[in-house]
N, C-alpha and C positions, 0 to 999 in steps of 0.2 A: 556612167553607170551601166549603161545597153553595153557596151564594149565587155564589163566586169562580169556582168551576166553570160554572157555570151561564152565567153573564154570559161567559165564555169562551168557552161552545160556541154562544150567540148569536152573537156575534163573528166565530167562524169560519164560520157562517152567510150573515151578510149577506156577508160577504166570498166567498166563493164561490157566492153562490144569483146568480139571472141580476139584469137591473137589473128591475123593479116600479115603475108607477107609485103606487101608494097608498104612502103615509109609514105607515111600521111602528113598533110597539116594540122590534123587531130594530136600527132604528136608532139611537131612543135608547138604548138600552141597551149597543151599540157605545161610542157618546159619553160616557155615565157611568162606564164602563170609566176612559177617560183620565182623569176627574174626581174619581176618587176620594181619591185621596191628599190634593189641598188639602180635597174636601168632607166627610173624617176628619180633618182637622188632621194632618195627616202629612206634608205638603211643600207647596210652592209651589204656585202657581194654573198653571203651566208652557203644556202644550198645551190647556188646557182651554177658554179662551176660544177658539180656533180651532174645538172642537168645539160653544160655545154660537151661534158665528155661524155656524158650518156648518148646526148643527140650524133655527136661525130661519129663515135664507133656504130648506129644505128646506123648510120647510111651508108650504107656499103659500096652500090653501086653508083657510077655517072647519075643513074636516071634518082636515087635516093639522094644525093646530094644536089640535084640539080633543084628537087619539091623542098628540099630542108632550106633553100637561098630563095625559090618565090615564096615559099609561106611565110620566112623571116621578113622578107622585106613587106608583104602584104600586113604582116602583124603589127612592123614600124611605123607602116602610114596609117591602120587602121585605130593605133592604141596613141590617144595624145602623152604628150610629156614624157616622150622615150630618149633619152640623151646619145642621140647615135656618137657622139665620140668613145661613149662608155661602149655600147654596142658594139664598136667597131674594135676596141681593144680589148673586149671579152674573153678571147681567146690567150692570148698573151696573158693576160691576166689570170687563166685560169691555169698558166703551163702549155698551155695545145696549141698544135697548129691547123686552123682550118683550111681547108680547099678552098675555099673564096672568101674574099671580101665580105665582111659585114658593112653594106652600102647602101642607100637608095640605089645609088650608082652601077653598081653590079650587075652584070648582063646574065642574069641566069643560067640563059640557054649554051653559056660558054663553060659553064663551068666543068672538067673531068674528075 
């Protein structure tokens, strides 16, 4: 429930803070918001893919893709009941290709 709040008042965050060039964890974590339910097994994959192609084309550079891979995986370990198989095929699933691995695994700091 602290997790659900949380990701909430994020939420409410990016949505009202001014616009920011640096790509934040405020914004994935907006994004993971919609994601949840298919990446719990709990409903369809719905808006989510809108939100995996919103998040890719957001991150422009190295250093935005590099926050977009620790805030994911920070979100993964932080949110229980996350299906990282579904997580990791997210992309493929949604059509796209991402620049890294959706992984615990995944070395961040390598990502280009």
């Amino acid at each position: 429930m602290a997790g659900k709040i949380a990701c909430f008042l994020v939420l409410c965050m990016v949505v009202v803070a001014p616009h920011v060039e640096a790509f934040t964890c405020g914004q994935v974590q907006a994004g993971v918001v919609k994601c949840l339910p298919y990446l719990q097994n709990r409903g369809p994959v719905g808006q989510c893919c809108d939100v995996v192609k919103g998040l890719l084309n957001s991150a422009k550079t190295t250093q935005d893709r590099r926050t977009a891979c620790s805030c994911l995986k920070a979100d993964a370990i932080a949110i229980k009941g996350i299906d990282m198989r579904k997580a990791a095929a997210l992309p493929g699933t949604c059509g796209v290709t991402s620049p890294f691995k959706i992984s615990l695994s995944t070395d961040c700091s390598k990502v280009q």
